[in-house]
N, C-alpha and C positions, 0 to 999 in steps of 0.2 A: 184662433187659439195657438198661441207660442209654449213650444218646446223650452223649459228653463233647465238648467241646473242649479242648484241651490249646494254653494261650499260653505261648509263649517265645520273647523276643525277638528272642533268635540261639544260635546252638550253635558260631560261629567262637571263641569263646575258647579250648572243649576244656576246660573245666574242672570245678570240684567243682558248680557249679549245672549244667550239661550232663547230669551224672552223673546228678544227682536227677531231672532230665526224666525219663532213658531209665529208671531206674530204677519211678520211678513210675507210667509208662506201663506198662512190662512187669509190674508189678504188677498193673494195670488190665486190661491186655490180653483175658484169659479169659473177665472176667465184664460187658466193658463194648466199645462201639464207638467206636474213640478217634481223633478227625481233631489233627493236629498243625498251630499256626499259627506261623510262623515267619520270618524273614527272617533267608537265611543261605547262604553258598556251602558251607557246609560240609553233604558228606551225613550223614543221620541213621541209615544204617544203616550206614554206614562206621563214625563214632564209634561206636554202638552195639557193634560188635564189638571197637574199642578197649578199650570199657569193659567188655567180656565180660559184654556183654545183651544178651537177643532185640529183634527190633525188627518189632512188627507192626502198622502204623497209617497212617490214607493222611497224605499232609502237604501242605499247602496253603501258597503263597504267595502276597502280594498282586502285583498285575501290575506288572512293573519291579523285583521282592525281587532279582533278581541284581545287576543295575545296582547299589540302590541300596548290597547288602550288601559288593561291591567299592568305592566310596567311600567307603564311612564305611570301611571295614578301613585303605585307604588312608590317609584323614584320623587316623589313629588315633595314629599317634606324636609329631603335633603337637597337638590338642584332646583326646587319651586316649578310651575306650571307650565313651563317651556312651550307658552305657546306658538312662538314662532318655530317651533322644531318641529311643533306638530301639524302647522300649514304648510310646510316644508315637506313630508313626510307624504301628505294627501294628494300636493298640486298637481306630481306626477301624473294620478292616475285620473286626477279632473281634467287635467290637458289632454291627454290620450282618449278620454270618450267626449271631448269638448267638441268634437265638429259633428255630435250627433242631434244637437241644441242648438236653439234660436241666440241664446247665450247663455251668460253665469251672472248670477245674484249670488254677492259672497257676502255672508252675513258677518265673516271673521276677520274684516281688515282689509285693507291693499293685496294685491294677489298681479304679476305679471301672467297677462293672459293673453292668446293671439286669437281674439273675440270679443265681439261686441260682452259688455259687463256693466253690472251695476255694483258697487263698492263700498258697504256698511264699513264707515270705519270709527268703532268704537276708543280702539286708542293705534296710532300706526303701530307696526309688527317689527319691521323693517328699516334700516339704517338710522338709528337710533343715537350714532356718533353725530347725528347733524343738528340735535335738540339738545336741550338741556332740559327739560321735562323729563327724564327717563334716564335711568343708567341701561347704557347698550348691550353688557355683558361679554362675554370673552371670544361666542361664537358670533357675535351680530354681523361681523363681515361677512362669516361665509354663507349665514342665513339667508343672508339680502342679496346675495352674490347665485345664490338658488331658484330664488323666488319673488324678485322686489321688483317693481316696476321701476324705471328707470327714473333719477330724481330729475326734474327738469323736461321732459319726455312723456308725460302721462298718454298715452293713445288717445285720438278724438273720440274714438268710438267706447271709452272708460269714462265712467260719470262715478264724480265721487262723493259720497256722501258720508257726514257728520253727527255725533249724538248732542254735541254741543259745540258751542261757539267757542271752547275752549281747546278744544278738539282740533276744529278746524282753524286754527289757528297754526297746531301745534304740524298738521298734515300738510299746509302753507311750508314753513320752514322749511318742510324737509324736501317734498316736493314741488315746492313750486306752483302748487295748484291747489287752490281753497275750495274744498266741498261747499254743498250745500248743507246746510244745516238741517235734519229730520231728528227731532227729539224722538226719545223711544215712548210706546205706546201704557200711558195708567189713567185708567178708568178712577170717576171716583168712586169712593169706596164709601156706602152709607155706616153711620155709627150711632153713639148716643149724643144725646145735647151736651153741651161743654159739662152744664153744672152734674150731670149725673157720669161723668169720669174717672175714673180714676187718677190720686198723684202717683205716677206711674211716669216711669222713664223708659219708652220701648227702642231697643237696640234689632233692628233689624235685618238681615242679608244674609251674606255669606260667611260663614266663618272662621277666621283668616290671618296672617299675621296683618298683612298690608289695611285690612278693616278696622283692627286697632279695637278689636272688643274688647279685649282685658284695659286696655285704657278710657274706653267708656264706662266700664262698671267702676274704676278709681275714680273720675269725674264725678259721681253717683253715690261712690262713698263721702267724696270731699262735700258735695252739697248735705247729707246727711251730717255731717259734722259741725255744718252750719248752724243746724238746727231745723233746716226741713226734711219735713216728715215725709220722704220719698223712697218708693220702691223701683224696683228696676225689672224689666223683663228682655231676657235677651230673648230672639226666638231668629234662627238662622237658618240655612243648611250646612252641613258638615260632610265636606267632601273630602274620598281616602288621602290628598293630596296635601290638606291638612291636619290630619291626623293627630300629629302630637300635641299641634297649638289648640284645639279642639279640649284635646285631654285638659291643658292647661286653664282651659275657659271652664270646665266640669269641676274642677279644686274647686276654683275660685267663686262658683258657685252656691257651692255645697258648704262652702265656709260663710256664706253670707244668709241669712235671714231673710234679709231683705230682696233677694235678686233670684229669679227662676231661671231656670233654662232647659229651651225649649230646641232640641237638633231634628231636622225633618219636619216639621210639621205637616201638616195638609194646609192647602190654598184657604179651606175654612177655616182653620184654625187660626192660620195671619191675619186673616180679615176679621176674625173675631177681633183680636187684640188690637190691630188699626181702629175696631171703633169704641176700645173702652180706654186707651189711654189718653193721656192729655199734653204729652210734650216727647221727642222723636230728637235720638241724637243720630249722629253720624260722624264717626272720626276720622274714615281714611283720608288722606292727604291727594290732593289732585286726583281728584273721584272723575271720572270720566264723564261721568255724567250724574247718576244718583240717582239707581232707580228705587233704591227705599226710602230716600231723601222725598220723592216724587210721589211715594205711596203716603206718606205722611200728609203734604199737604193734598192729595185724591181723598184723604181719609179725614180730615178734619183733626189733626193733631199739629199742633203747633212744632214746629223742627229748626234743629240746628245743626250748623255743619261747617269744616272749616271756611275761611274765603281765600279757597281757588279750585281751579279746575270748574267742568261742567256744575258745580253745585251753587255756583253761584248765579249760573244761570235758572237752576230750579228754584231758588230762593228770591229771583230777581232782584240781586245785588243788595237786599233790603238788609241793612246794620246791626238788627235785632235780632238776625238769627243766623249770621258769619261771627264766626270767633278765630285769633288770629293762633291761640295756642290753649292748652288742655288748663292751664287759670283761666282765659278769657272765657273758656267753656262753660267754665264752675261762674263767670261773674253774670253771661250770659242767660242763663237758664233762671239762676238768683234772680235777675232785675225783673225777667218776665213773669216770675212768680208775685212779686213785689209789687209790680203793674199791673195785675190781672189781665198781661198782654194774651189775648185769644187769638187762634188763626183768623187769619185775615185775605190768603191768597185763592183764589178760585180754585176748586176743586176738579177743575174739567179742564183745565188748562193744558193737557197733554194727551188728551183722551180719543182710542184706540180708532174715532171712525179718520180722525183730521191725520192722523196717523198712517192709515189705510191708503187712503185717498193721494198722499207725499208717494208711498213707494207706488202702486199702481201709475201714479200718470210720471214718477220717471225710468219705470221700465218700457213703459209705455214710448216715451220718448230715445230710450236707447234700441229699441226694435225697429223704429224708423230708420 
C-alpha cells in the first residue's frame, strides 16, 4: 500500500474534473492511502455522494483555504474561475508535505513537482501563449513561471495523462509530450424505451457563460418556431462563481413556457431526467471532454454538440450529432426529428470499471 497525495485545486465548480477526482480516488481507495489536498468550501463527501461515489480519504487544507475559497468564489463573476491561480496558490503547500508520499495524483492539470506524479489533465493550466486553443490571459506568464512544468522537460518520473484526444493533442503543443488518453469515468444510465419519452430537449452541466445555456434554450426556441412541439429542460449546478449569468438563465426561464430550470439538483434527480428525454444538447465550444455530452449517450438520449474539442470524441466523430454553429444546431436536431434518428452509440462505452482499472495500473506503473 502507497502513500498518495491527491491535488486538486477546488471541488466548488461541481463539475466533470470533480468527477474524475472522486472517481479516481475511489478507484484508489482499497489498495492505496489517499490524503486529498484542496482548497474548497465545498464538502468532498457531500459531492461525492452527488456523484454517486464512495468517499474514503482524509482532506487537507492549507490554513485560511475557507477564507480564501469564499473570495475567489466571490471574485469569480467578475475575473472568471482563475483556476490556474488557484493551483498556484495550493502547490506550495503540496510541495512542502510532498516527501511524506509515495507520490502526487493531480486530478487538476500539469503541476511542476520534484516527485514521482500522476497528471489528470483536463485542459493544461499553464503557458497557454504556446496554443491557440485557449486565450492565456494577462497573468499566464507568471502563473506558469510559479507552477508549470518545464515545456519540452516533462520528468521521466511524470506520466501524463488526458480526457481526450483533443486534449492531448492540445498538452503536445505545449509541452512536447502527448498523454495518454483516459476518458473520464460514465456509467450507463437506465431510462425509458425511446417511444415512451419525452420531446424534450435536456441541457445539462454546469451553469456558465462558457456552457452557452442561454444559447441552447435560443436553439430550442428557434426549433419551436419551426413548428416542433419541443420542450426544453435545463438542469445544471449553479456555482457562486456564476452567479449573475445563473440569474440570467432564471429570466429566461421563467419567461418561457416551455423551458424548466432546474439549479442543484440531486444525482436522482439528473438521472431521472437522462431517462425521460429524448435528445441532449451541449453548446460549449472546445468542451474538454463532455461529461453530459457522455451522460446522454450512458443514458440513451440521443446528443448534440459542437465539432471540436473532446466531444467529438464522445460522439465518435459521427455527422449527425456535430454541428458547426448554433443554425447547424437548429438544422441538426430538425433532421433527427424528421428521420426518427434514435440513439445508436453504446451506452457503456466510458464506464467507470475500464476507467478504474486506466488509473490504478498507471499509478501503479509510476510507483515502480
Amino acid at each position: 500500500m502507497a502513500r498518495l497525495a491527491v491535488f486538486h485545486n477546488t471541488l466548488d465548480f461541481r463539475g466533470g474534473a470533480d468527477a474524475v477526482c472522486l472517481h479516481a480516488m475511489a478507484a484508489l481507495a482499497s489498495g492505496h492511502d489517499l490524503t486529498l489536498y484542496t482548497i474548497s468550501e465545498t464538502d468532498p463527501e457531500t459531492l461525492a455522494e452527488r456523484f454517486d461515489v464512495s468517499f474514503d480519504a482524509r482532506v487537507v487544507q492549507p490554513p485560511g483555504a475557507d477564507v480564501l475559497a469564499r473570495a475567489l468564489n466571490a471574485l469569480g463573476p467578475r475575473v472568471g474561475p482563475q483556476l490556474a491561480a488557484r493551483s498556484v496558490l495550493l502547490a506550495p503547500f503540496v510541495r512542502q508535505h510532498a516527501p511524506a508520499y509515495d507520490a502526487v495524483l493531480s486530478t487538476a492539470n500539469e503541476l511542476a513537482l520534484d516527485c514521482p506524479s500522476v497528471q489528470y489533465v483536463h485542459f493544461p493550466q499553464f503557458h497557454l501563449d504556446r496554443t491557440r486553443a485557449a486565450e492565456p490571459g494577462r497573468l499566464d506568464a507568471l502563473w506558469s513561471r510559479l507552477a508549470a512544468p518545464t515545456p519540452g522537460n516533462v520528468p521521466d518520473d511524470t506520466r501524463l495523462l488526458a480526457n481526450s484526444s483533443w486534449t492531448a493533442d492540445v498538452v503536445a503543443t505545449i509541452y512536447g509530450d502527448r498523454p495518454s488518453v483516459c476518458h473520464p469515468p460514465v456509467d450507463p444510465i437506465p431510462g425509458r424505451d425511446w417511444t415512451d419519452r419525452e420531446d424534450a430537449v435536456l441541457v445539462l452541466g454546469r451553469i456558465a457563460p462558457d456552457k452557452r445555456t442561454l444559447d441552447a434554450i435560443a436553439v430550442v426556441d428557434r426549433l419551436r418556431e419551426r413548428g416542433y412541439d419541443l420542450t426544453c429542460r435545463v438542469v445544471g449546478s449553479a456555482n457562486r462563481a456564476s452567479r449573475e449569468y445563473v440569474d440570467r438563465v432564471e429570466r429566461a426561464a421563467a419567461d418561457r413556457p416551455h423551458v424548466t430550470l432546474e439549479t442543484d439538483a440531486s444525482r436522482e434527480r439528473v438521472r431521472e431526467d437522462l431517462g425521460r428525454c429524448r435528445y441532449g444538447l451541449n453548446m460549449k465550444r472546445q468542451e474538454h471532454f463532455g461529461m453530459a455530452v457522455a451522460e446522454y449517450v450512458a443514458a440513451g438520449v440521443l446528443p448534440f454538440a459542437p465539432r471540436d474539442g473532446g466531444q467529438v470524441d464522445v460522439l465518435a466523430g459521427d455527422d449527425r450529432l456535430l454541428f458547426d454553429d448554433d443554425t447547424d444546431a437548429v438544422d441538426r436536431i430538425a433532421t433527427a426529428i424528421d428521420d426518427d434518428t434514435r440513439p445508436f452509440l453504446p451506452a457503456d462505452r466510458f464506464d467507470t470499471d475500464r476507467f478504474a482499472t486506466a488509473i490504478r495500473e498507471h499509478v501503479a506503473a509510476i510507483l515502480k
